[in-house]
N, C-alpha and C positions, 0 to 999 in steps of 0.2 A: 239343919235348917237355920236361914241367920234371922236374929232377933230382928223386930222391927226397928231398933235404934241403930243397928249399923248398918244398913241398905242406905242411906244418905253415905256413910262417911267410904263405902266400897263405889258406890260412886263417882265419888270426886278421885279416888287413886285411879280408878280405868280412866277417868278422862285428863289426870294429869299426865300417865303413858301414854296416851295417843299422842299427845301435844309434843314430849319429847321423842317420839320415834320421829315426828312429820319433821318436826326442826334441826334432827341429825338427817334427815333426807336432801332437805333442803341444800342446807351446805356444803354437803356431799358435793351434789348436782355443782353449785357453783366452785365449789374447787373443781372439778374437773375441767369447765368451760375456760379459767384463767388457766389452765395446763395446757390446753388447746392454743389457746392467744399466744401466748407466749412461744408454746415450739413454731407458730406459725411466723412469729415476730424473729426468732432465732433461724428461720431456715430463709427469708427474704434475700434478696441482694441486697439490702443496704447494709443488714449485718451491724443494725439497732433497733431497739425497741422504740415505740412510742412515747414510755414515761423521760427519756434521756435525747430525746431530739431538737436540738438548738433550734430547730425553723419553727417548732410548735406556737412560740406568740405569732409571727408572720405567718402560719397557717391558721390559727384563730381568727385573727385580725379579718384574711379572707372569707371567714366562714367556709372551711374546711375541717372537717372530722381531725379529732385531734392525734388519732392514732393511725391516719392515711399520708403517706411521703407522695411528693410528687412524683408524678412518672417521668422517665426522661424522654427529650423530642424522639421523635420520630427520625429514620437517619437518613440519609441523601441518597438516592437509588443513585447506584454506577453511573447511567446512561446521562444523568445529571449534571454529576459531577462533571464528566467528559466534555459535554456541552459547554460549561462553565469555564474550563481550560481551552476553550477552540479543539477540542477532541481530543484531549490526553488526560488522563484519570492516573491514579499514582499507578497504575501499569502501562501507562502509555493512553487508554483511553480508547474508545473503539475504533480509531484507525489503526493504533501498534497492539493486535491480541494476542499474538505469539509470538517464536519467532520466525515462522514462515514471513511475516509483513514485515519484516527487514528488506525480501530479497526484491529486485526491482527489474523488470523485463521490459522490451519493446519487440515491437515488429513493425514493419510499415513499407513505404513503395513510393514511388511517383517518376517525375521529368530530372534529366539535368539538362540545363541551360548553358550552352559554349558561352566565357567569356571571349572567345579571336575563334572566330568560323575558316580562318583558313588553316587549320590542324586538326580541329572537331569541328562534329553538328551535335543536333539535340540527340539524346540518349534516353534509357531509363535506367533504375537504379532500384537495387531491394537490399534493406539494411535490417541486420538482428542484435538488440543489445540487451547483456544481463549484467547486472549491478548490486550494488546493495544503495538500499535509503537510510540516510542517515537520520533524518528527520523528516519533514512536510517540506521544510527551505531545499533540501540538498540531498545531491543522490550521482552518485561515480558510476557510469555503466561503461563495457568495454564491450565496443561494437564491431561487427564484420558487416562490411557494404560491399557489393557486389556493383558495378558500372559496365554497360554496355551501350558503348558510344559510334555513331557515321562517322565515318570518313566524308571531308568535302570529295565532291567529283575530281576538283586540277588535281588535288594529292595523288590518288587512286589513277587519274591518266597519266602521272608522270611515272609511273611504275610502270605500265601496261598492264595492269590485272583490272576485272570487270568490276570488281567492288571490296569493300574494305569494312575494318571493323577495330577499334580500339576498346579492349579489355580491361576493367581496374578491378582487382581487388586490394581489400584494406583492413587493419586488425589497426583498432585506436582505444584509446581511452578520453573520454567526454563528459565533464563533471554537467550536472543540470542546475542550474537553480531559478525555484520559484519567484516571483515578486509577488504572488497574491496566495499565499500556500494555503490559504482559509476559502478563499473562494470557489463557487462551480468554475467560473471564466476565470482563465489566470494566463498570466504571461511569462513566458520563462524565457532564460538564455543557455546557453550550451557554446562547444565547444570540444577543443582538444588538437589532438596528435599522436599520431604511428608511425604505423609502416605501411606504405604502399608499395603493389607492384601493377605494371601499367606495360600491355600486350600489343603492339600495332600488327593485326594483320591484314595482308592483301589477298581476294580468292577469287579463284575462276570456276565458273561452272564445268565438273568435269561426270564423264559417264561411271557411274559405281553401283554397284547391285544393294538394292533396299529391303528388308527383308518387317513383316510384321505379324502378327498370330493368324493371318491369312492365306499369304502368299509370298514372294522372293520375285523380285525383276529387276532389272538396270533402268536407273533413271539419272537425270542429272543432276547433281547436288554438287552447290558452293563448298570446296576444298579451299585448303590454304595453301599458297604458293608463294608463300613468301612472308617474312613477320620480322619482328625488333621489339627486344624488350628493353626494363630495366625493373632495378627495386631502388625505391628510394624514403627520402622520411616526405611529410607531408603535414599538413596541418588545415582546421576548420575552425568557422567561429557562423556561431546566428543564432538565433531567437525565430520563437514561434509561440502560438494560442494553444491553449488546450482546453479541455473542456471535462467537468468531473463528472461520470455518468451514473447518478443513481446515489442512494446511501440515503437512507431516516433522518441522518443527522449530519451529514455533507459530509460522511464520513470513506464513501465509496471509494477504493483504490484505483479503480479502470478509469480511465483518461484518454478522449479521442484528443490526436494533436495535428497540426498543419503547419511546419517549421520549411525555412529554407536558410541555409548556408551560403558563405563563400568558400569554395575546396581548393587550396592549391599546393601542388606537388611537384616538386624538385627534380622534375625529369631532366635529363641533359638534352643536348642538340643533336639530333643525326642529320649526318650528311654522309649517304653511301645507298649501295645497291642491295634491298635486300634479297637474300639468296636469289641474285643474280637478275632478277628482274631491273628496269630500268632507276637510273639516281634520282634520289629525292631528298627533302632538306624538311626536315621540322624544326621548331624553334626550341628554347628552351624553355623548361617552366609547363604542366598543364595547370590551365584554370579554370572552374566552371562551379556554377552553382543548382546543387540538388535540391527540388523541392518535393518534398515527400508527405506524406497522410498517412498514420497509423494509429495503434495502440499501447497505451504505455501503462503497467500498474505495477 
């Protein structure tokens, strides 16, 4: 049992212990916190710490935390960018995304118009081209047109056959170029040059047996009796509207268009009887101009 003189001085040792356990606690705790700081400072992207940061007076200055880095902007969405270039982003931009949108196609139809109605009449015409685009300005496609063209009446009676029919077909090449390549409404020109080949025939209605998933009987069907051809080169030039259908950002590749040409083709001149039916004389030279409506993308 301790004296009554040393209960004061056993006192003051247990509470000078407490004092040094809590003040090694203390410490403790904040070294670890700056252990934290720091791997968290070491694993950032900027890849510095806060005490070593040149911007620190210019982030003071702002009244910004001294150990917070600016964040950087925010970055340009794609669709933006694209926008910004008239629709090309450093892959081209939402009109060029792969490269299927290199390739470039048409189809379309319409009238052709006789330039000299005593050798042709009005016809029609169905034309298919595929290409590549080289840009939104410029685009090479290589077309096949098909032409089926009247014969005038004098021609056809100087034969003596009942009716007539001139055949063209054509394999060309036709560069396109835009004037307004950013625009829905745009104006382009075209053109080019092939090969044609150009069929005049003459027919009579004759008796032939017709046959379909039904039945089989003799009727009269327009035969040829008689024709002249040739192959030759030929050439086209025109302009036409198009129009760009659709796209968020004008960026749509389908394009309705309305173009006409002047076509003409290096036929020679006949003068002779074909198989045998009566003389007739065409001039030289066909020319005529196709106006046609399709789809182009």
């Amino acid at each position: 049992m301790l004296s009554p003189n040393l209960i004061p001085l056993t006192r003051r040792v247990s509470f000078a212990c407490a004092a040094l356990i809590v003040a090694a606690g203390i410490a403790s705790a904040q070294t670890a916190v700056s252990t934290d700081q720091s791997a968290t400072v070491a694993s950032s992207p900027s890849g510095f710490s806060s005490s070593n940061d040149p911007r620190l007076p210019q982030m003071a200055e702002l009244g910004m935390p001294g150990g917070m880095a600016a964040l950087p902007s925010a970055p340009t969405p794609a669709s933006a960018q694209g926008r910004d270039r008239g629709g090309y982003g450093r892959d081209g931009g939402g009109w060029r995304r792969n490269a299927m949108s290199n390739l470039a196609f048409e189809v379309g139809g319409g009238l052709s118009a006789p330039a000299d109605r005593n050798y042709i009449t009005w016809g029609g015409n169905f034309t298919l081209g595929a290409g590549v685009n080289f840009n939104r300005q410029f685009a090479m496609l290589a077309e096949y047109q098909f032409i089926d063209d009247k014969l005038p009446g004098k021609l056809i009676a100087e034969t003596g056959a009942n009716g007539g029919n001139a055949h063209i077909w054509s394999l060309t090449l036709a560069p396109v170029v835009s004037l307004m390549p950013r625009s829905s409404n745009d104006i382009y020109l075209t053109g080019g040059g092939g090969f044609y080949r150009k069929v005049t025939n003459f027919t009579n209605p004759n008796l032939a047996e017709y046959c379909n998933y039904y039945y089989c009987g003799i009727v009269q069907i327009n035969q040829v009796v008689g024709h002249f051809s040739s192959n030759q080169s030929g050439w086209n030039l025109g302009g036409g509207y198009q129009h760009r259908m659709g796209g968020m950002f004008n960026d749509s590749r389908m394009k309705l268009f309305v173009e006409a040409r002047y076509l003409k083709i290096y036929t020679p001149a006949y003068s002779n009887q074909p198989n045998g039916l009566g003389a007739t004389t065409v001039a030289a030279d066909t020319v005529q101009v196709p106006i046609n409506v399709g789809i182009r993308f």
